[in-house]
N, C-alpha and C positions, 0 to 999 in steps of 0.2 A: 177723734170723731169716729163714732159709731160706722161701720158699711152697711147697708142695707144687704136684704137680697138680689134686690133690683141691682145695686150697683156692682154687686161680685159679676152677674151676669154680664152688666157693662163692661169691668174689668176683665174678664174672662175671653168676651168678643174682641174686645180692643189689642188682648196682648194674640188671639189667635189670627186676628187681620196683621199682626204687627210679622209672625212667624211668618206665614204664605207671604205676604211681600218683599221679608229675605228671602228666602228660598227662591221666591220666580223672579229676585234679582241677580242671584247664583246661578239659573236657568237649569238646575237640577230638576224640577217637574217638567218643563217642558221636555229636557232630554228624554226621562224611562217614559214619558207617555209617548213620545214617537218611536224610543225601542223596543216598547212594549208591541205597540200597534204593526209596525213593516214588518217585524221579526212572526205574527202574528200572522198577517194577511198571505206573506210569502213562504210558510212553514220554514223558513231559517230557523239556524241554530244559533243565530245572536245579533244583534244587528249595534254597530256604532254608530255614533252622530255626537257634530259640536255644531257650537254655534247657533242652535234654534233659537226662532224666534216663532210664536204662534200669534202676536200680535197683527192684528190689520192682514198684510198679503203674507203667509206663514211663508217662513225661508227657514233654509238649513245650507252651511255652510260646507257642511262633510257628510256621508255618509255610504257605509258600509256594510254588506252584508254579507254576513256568510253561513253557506252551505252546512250540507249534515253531512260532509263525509269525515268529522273529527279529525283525521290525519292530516286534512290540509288547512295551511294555514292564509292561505291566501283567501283575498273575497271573492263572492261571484258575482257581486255587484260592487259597483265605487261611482260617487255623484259627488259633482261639487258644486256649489252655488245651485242651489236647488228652489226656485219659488214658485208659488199657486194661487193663485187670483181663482176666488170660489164665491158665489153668491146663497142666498137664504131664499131666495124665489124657488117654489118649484110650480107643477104644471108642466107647462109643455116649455121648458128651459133647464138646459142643463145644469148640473149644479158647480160645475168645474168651468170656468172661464178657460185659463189657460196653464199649463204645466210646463218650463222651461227649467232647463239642463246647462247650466256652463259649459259641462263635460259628464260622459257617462261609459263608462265601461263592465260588459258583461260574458261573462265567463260561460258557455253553455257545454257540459259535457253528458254524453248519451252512455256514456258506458257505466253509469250508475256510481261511479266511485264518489262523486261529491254532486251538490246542486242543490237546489229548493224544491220543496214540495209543496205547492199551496195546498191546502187545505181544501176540502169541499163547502164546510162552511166559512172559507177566506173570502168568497167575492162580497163585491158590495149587492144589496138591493140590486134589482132588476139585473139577473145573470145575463151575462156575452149571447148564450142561447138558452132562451126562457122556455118553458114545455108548452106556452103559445104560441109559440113559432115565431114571434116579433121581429126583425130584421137586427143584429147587431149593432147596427147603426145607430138606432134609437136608445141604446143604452147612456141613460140622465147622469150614470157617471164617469161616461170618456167626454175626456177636456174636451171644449170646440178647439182648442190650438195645440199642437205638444212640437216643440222648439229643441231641440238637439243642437248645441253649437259643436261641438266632436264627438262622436259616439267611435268606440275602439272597441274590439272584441275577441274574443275566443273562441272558436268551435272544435271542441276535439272528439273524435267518435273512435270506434274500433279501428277504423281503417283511415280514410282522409283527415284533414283537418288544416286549420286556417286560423291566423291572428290579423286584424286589418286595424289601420288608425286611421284617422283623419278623416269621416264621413260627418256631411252636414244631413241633420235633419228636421224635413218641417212636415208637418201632420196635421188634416183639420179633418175630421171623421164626416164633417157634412149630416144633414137628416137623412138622405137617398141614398148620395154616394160621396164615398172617403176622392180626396186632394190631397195630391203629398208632391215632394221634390225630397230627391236623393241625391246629395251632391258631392265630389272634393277634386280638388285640381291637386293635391299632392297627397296620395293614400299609399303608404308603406305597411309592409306587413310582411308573411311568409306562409308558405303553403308545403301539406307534407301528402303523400299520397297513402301513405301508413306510417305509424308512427313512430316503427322503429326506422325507419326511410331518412334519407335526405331530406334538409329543410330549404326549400326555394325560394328564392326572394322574391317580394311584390312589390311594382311602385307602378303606378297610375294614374287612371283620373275616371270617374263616374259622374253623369248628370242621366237621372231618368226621373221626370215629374210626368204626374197623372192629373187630368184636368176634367171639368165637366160641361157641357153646353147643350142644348136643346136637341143633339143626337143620340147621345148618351155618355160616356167614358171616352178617352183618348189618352193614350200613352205615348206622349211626345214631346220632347228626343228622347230615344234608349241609345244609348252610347255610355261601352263600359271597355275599359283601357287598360285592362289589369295584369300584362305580359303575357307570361306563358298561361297562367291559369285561365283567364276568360276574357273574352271581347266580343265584342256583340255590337249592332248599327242596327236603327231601325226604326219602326211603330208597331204601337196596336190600337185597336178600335174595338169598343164592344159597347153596342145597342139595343133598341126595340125594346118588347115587353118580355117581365121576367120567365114567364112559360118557354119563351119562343124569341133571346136571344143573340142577335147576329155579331157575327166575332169578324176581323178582319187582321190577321198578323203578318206584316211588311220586316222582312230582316234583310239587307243585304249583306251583312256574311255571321259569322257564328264562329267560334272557335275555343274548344274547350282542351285542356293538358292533358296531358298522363291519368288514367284513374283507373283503380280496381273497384270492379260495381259488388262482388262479392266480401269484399272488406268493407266497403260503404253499407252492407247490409242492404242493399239493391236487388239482389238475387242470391239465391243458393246456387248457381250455378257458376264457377271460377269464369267470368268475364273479364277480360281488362285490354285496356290499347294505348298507344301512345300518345294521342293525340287526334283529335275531331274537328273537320272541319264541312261547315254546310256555308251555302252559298244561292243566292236568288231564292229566300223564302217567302214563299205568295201562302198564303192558309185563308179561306176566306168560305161561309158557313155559315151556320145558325144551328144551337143547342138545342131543340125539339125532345122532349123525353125522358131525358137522358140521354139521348141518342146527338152523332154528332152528324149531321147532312153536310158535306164539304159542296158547293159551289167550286172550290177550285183549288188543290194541290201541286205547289209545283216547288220543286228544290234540285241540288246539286251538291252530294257528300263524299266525304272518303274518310276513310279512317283508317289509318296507319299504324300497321302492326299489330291488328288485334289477334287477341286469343282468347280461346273457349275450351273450358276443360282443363283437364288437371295437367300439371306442365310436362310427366313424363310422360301421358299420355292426350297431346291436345286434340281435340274434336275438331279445331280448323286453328290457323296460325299465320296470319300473313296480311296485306291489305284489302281494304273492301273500300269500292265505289258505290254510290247507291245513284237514282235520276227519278225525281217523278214530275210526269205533266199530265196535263187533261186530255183525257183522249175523247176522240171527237161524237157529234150527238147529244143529244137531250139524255140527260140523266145516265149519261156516258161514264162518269166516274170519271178514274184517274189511273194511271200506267206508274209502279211501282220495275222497275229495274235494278238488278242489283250485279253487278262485276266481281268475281270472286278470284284467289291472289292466282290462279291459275287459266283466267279466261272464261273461266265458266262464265254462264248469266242465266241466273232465275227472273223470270217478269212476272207480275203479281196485277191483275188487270182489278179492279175494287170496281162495282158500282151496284145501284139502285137506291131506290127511297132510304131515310129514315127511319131504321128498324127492320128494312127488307133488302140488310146488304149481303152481296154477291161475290165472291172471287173465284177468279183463273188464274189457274199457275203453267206456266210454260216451259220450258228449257232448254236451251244454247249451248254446243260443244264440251256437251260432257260424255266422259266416254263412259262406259259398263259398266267398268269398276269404281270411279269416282261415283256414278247414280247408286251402287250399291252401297 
């Protein structure tokens, strides 16, 4: 029998539908199209993945990515059981339902040896911050949910740095304002204050969720149980209209480890102490400006062992107390105190308006040569 044209045509579609549905049975397109695309979006230098499926709610089973520092062979990302509920509506609806995480671990290093680089043209449509100023928030393509069942991590910088497992996270970005809870009752990890330093162990527990209601924002409970490196009790509050602000932050105590702020790239100037603790934190205000107007300042610090300045020549060496309360009258400000390792005491009197602030400085048993 004769083939027509027609029918070469026929045969030609039939055996090419026949190709693509081996292939997207072997899930080889669906793999380079999403390694093409993360590897793409996050300026990686390669990205792995098994397991895809782009059918219905797209899942990936594995995935991997890694950095441009070529010598290392670790990734700076690793996800597993990864799936996206996305709809085809747009307008004023997001295009991302929801984005969940089995597990996710991310590697962030600042010393430029390895990492990702997105891209300027990597974001999707309607940028994080558009040159119409639009609020972040309204961005059509952050999930309405993003679901963390363990997120693990790395931070490593010139000077401090930190690995932590076992935090839960939930994320709903909201049209106004972002809802999240930060959770884990067993977070292990370790912490280094530089990185040729000792490595100190972490095991703890964190819960700090952020909520929204007809006053504005509330962050409540902040409670983080992290040993030596950090612990923290408390709330915050932040309301009113976006011009003008009002913040209210409740701590009752604070305590942070060991750190070099001149290693952490904090200051150019050699800082470090052993250890920080504040206590009865009242902060309470409103943002006007730029400017912060404090309503009410009152705390209780010390900080043990610090030093300033190069170590065979320190500028000061020993402990510091700090105290501030409100001192009394309208528009009074607030009394800054500070106790120095030899009894001195500088007080630092703060007030007036919003953009029309004032200070006094005092000083307390110091003698000639310490003032010079």
């Amino acid at each position: 029998m004769r083939l027509t044209k027609r029918k070469y045509w026929i045969l030609g579609l039939g055996a090419a539908i026949a190709v693509l549905l081996t292939l997207g049975g072997t899930g080889l397109p669906q793999r380079a199209i999403v390694r093409w695309g993360i590897a793409k979006r996050l300026g990686a230098s390669r990205a792995e993945v098994s397991g895809v499926s782009l059918l219905g709610h797209p899942h990936i089973d594995s995935l991997r990515v890694y950095g441009d520092g070529g010598a290392s062979s670790d990734p700076v990302l690793e996800a597993r059981n990864v799936d996206l509920d996305y709809t085809l509506r747009f307008g004023q609806y997001r295009h991302l339902r929801s984005l969940e995480f089995e597990s996710l671990f991310l590697s962030l290093d600042t010393t430029g040896r390895t990492g990702i680089n997105p891209s300027s043209d990597a974001a999707p449509p309607g940028q994080l911050a558009d040159a119409a100023g639009e609020p972040w928030l309204r961005n059509r393509w952050l999930p309405r949910a993003l679901r963390i069942g363990r997120l693990s991590g790395r931070l490593s910088t010139r000077g401090p740095g930190l690995s932590l497992d076992g935090v839960t996270v939930h994320f709903a970005p909201g049209w106004y304002a972002p809802s999240f809870r930060i959770s884990g009752d067993d977070i292990r990890g370790e912490w280094w204050s530089a990185p040729e330093g000792p490595k100190r162990p972490i095991q703890g527990s964190v819960v700090v969720e952020m909520r929204n209601d007809e006053y504005g924002s509330i962050v409540k409970p902040v409670s983080i149980e992290l040993g030596e490196l950090l612990s923290a009790h408390g709330s915050m509050r932040l309301g009113g209209e976006r011009a003008r602000a009002d913040f209210s932050i409740r701590l009752d105590d604070f305590h942070m480890g060991a750190l070099d702020l001149a290693d952490a790239g904090m200051t150019t100037l050699p800082v470090a102490f052993d250890d920080l603790e504040l206590s009865n934190i009242r902060l309470e205000g409103n943002f006007a400006t730029f400017w912060a107007a404090m309503d009410r300042a009152s705390l209780n610090g010390r900080v043990r062992n610090l030093r300033v300045g190069l170590p065979e020549s320190p500028l000061y060496e020993g402990d510091l107390t700090v105290k501030s309360e409100n001192a009394q009258g309208a528009n009074a400000g607030c009394v800054l105190t500070a106790k120095l390792n030899k009894g001195q005491e500088i007080t630092v009197l703060v007030s007036g308006d919003a953009g029309e602030i004032q200070t006094r400085t005092t000083f307390a048993g110091w003698t000639r040569e310490q003032a010079l």
